[in-house]
C-alpha positions as CSV (number, residue, x, y, z in Angstrom):
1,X,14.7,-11.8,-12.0
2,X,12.6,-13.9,-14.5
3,X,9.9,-11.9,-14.0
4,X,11.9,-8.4,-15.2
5,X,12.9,-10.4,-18.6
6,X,9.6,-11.5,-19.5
7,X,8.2,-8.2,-19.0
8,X,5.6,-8.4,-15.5
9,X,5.1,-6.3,-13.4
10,X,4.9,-7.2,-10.1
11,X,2.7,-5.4,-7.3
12,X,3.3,-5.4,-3.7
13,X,0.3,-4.8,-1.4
14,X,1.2,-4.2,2.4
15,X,-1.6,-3.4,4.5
16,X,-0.4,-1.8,8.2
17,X,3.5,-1.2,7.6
18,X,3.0,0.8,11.0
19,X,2.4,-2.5,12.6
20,X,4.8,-5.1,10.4
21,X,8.1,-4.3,12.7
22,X,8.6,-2.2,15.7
23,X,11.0,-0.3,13.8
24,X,8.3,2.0,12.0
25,X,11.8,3.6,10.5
26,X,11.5,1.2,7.5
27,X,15.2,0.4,7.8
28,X,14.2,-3.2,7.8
29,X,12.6,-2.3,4.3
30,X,15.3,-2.1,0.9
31,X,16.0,1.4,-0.3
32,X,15.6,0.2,-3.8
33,X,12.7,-0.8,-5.6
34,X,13.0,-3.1,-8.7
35,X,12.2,-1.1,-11.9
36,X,8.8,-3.3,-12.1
37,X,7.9,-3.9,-8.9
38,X,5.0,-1.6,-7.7
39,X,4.7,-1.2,-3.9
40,X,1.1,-0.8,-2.4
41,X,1.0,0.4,1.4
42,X,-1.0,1.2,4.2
43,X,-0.4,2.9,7.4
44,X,-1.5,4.7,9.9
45,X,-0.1,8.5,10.7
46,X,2.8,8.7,12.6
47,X,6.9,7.2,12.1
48,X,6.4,4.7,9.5
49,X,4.3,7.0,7.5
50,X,6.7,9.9,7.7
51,X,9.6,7.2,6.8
52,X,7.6,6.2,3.4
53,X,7.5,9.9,3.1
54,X,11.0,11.1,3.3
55,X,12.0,7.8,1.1
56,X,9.7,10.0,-1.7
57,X,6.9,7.6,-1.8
58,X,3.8,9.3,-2.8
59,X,1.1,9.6,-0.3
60,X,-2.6,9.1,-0.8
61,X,-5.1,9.9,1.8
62,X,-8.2,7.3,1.7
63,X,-11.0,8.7,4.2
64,X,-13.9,6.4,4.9
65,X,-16.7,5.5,3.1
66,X,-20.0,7.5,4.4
67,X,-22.7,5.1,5.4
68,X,-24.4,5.6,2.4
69,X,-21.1,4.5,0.0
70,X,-20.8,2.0,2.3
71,X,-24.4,0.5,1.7
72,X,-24.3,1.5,-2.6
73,X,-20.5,-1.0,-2.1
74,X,-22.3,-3.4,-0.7
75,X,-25.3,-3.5,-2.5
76,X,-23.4,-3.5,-5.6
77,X,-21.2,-6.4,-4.9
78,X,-24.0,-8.3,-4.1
79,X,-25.7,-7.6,-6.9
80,X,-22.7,-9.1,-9.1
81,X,-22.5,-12.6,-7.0
């Protein structure tokens, strides 16, 4: 991979890997991970979340913003437009 010898690191975001492929097993996913390739994922509880887990991928709850984080995010994106 060019990208390896020059030294990037590449990230993968993918948002709903519960809802990608029926199979919510990951099989359809490769076991192995380039050395600089990051993998960014989101999913729902249930089979593809306890697949990520048993591959070892580390798990990081995100809970909802509270309406008043919500309006402060908001606010404050505006405020840099």
């Amino acid at each position: 991979m060019n990208a390896e010898r020059q030294g990037v690191t590449i990230v993968i975001a993918l948002d709903g890997i519960d809802k990608l492929s029926s199979e919510q097993n990951l099989r359809w996913f490769p076991q192995v991970i380039p050395p600089r390739v990051k993998l960014l994922a989101s999913s729902l509880e249930g089979e593809a979340r306890n697949a990520a887990s048993a591959r070892g991928w580390t798990a990081l709850d995100v809970k909802p913003l509270s309406e008043t984080e919500r309006r402060a995010f908001v606010a404050g994106t505006l405020e840099r437009m």
